[in-house]
C-alpha positions, 0 to 999 in steps of 0.5 A: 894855807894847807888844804883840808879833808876830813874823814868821819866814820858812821861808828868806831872802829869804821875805818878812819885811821886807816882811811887817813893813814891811806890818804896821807901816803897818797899825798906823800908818794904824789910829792905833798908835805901831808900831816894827820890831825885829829883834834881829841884821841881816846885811847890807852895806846899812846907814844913819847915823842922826842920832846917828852910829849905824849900822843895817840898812837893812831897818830903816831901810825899816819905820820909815818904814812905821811913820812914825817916825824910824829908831834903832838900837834897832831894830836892836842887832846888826848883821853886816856880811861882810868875807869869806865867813867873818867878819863886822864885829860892830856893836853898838847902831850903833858897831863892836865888832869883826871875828870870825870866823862860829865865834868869833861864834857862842860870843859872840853870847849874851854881846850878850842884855842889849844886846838886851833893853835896846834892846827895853825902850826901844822899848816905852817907845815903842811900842803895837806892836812888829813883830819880824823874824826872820832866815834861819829858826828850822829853821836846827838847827845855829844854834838853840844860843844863839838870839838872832833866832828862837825864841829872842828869841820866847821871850825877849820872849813873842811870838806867831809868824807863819810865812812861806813863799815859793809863788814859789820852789815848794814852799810847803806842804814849806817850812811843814811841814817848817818845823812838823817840825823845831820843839819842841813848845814853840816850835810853840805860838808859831806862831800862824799861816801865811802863803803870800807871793808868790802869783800866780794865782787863790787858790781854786787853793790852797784843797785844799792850804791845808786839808791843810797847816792839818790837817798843821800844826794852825795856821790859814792866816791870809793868801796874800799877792800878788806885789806891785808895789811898790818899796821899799829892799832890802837882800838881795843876792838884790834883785831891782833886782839881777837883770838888765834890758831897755836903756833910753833912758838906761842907768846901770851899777853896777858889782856889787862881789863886796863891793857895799854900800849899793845902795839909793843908786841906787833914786831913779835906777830909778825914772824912766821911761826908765831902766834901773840894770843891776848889771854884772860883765862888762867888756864891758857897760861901753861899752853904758852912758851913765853908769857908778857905782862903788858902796859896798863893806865891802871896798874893797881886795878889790873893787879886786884883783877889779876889776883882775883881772876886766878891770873896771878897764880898762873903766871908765878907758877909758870915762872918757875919753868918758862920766861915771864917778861913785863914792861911798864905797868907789867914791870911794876906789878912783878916786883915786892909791893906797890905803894900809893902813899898820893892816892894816884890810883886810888886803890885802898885796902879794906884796912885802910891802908894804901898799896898792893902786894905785888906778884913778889917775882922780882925783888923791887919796890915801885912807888906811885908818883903823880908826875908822869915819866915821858922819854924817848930812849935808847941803850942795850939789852943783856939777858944773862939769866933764866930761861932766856939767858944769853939773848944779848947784845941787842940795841933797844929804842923805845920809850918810857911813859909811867907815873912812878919809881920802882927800887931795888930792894935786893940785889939785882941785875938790870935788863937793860943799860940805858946811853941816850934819853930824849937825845941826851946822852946817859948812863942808866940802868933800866929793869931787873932780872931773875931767874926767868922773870924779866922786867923793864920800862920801855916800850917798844924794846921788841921793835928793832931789827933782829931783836924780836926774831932772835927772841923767839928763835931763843925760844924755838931752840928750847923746845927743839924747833926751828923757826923759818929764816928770818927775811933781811928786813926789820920791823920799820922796813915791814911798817913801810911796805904796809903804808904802800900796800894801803895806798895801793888799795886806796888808789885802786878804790876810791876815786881820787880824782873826786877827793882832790876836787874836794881839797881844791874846792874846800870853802862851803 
């Protein structure tokens, strides 16, 4: 039977997946086989395992921190938004339905054998198994029906680590209050308190540390540093999302009111030189070298917005000069027209009729289909066009996550030639191309090694600049030393000793 700990956070974005991705590398470098499980993700970042199921990303990040293979098992129930006020319900990777957030909250207890039977097959696996709760367990009007809080807490036996954010202000109201509006039955569950994202010299906390241990009756078990680290993010409140100085090279992104999967640009971040800036003002557009068309759960949403917002007319006229690059739903948007003929996204023109023009850049059509496209894949990519003709020959792994087929209309180059499908092997062409407008379906096709360097290094040479020389490493080898450096700091803040008893000493 593995050993459980679970870290709840006193609000999003506290620091939960970053705590658990730091304590899964722990247990993995002390010689523990350690999984991550986090029983309900709402999030627009999601990854293809490679059976073809779908999962959260943030769960994706702590496997490899845990330097295991990713499965859906650690993540049975996904939510992904469509609106501000339903969501598509993923369950066990494959699409169950949209709902509505109301008619969701009467079902969700209908999906605890779904959970408990994904936990059971983790233990199967695992010594330890580091459970990430969701938003926060004093959220009093979501604790009916419980499933990713206390009550998958109580569900599992779990010891509780809690978790405040000092660098939003307020740390010690949030643990407190936090502690106040809990049970007493769930109370004895928290085991210890964390203060995360501290900077400054500790020993400034200390008076505060011991009233908030008197006021709490719990020990402070760790004050965690602001860390330097860089690792996949699937929050929209990323701070990769924020916005940054200009660089040498200048990637835009355009943000989607609907943006997903926006760790496919990280690799692209990481060079020196280069700056990914997330763009929703029409005016940055021509400040950019290059301009990407992201990922979104609601491609037909996002092109009415585009169009709108004067983001459409800025990207096609920056095309007839700099590279334009879609994936995804990006992809789908560059094409001829977009068509609804199911309703999948409910988007029906004033006449009544169903579909969007699209940007009209490359010469396709895409038809929405209510079957989702869930594929690991791999091939090559070969550019012999436009603005980054000759950027070929480069190895591509990445996965394919959409709902709908896009065609030809006209003759057209692929971008991309496809050889392996969920370790099947095939023959395939992926994308198009033209003049400087670029489109394909995979995701993470920046992510192997030299391929993000060579593009922007393609892109320096244009504007007769240099970049720095690129270290003998890839994308993958940088992840890894980042999972070390959170262990580091975890190991150096927290008192593990403390976090161990709690795994030995899990029954309440």
């Amino acid at each position: 039977m593995a050993k459980v700990i679970m870290v709840q956070g006193t609000m999003s974005n506290a620091g939960k997946s970053l705590l658990v991705a730091g304590l899964c590398r722990v247990f993995a470098q002390d010689g523990y086989r350690v999984a991550p499980f986090k029983s309900q993700n709402m999030a627009l970042n999601s990854f293809i395992t490679k059976e073809g199921l779908e999962m959260g990303r943030a769960q994706v990040m702590q496997a490899e921190a845990a330097g295991i293979e990713p499965s859906v098992d650690m993540n049975p129930i996904l939510l992904k938004p469509t609106n501000d006020h339903g969501s598509q319900v993923i369950v066990a990777g494959k699409v169950l339905g949209n709902m509505e957030a109301r008619d969701y909250f009467s079902y969700k207890k209908n999906l605890v054998p779904d959970i408990v039977a994904a936990f059971g097959r983790l233990e199967e696996k695992a010594d330890i198994i580091v459970i990430e709760g969701a938003g926060s367990p004093a959220e009093i009007n979501l604790k009916e029906n419980d499933i990713v809080n206390m009550g998958l807490a109580h569900l599992v036996d779990a010891p509780v680590l809690l978790v405040g954010d000092i660098d939003r202000g307020g740390v010690f109201a949030q643990l407190l209050g936090t502690m106040m509006l809990l049970t007493e039955k769930e109370k004895k569950r928290v085991k210890g308190l964390v203060i995360n994202k501290f900077r400054g010299d500790v020993t400034i906390l200390e008076p505060g540390i011991t009233m908030l241990e008197e006021k709490a009756e719990v020990p402070v078990v760790g004050v965690v540093p602001y860390m330097s680290v860089t690792l996949d993010d699937e929050d929209s409140l990323a701070e990769s999302l924020l916005p940054k100085d200009m660089d040498l090279i200048n990637i835009g992104v355009v943000r989607l009111p609907r943006l997903s999967n926006f760790t496919d640009f990280s690799a692209l971040d990481q060079i020196a030189g280069v700056s990914v800036h997330y763009v929703r003002d029409p005016y940055e557009i021509e400040k950019m070298d290059m301009v990407i068309l992201p990922g979104t759960k609601n491609t037909m949403g996002d092109l009415a917005w585009m169009r709108e917002s004067g983001m459409e007319s800025a990207v096609k006229k920056f095309a007839q000069y700099g590279p334009v690059f879609g994936i995804c739903g990006g992809y789908q948007m560059l094409g001829q027209r977009i068509a609804d003929p199911e309703g999948i996204e409910n988007v029906i023109k004033a006449d009544g009729s169903e579909g969007l023009r699209g940007l009209e850049l490359l010469p396709m059509e895409t038809v929405l289909k209510p079957e989702k496209v869930r594929t690991q894949t791999s091939g090559s990519m070969e550019i012999t066009e436009g603005a980054l003709a000759g950027f070929s020959s480069h190895r591509i792994h990445g996965y394919e996550i959409h709902m709908g087929e896009t065609m030809a209309v006209d003759a057209i180059k692929p971008l991309c030639h496809l050889d392996q499908k969920n370790d099947v092997v095939c023959q395939e062409r992926d994308g198009g191309q033209r003049d400087n407008v670029y489109g394909t379906y995979v995701h993470g096709i920046f992510d192997d090694k030299d391929v993000a360097y060579d593009l922007c290094r393609l892109l320096a040479e244009k504007k007769g600049l240099t970049l720095q020389a690129e270290a003998d490493t890839d994308y993958q080898s940088f992840k890894e030393s980042q999972y070390d450096l959170l262990a580091e700091g975890i190991r150096k803040s927290m008192d593990m000793d403390a976090v161990y008893a709690m795994l030995q000493d899990a029954a309440i």
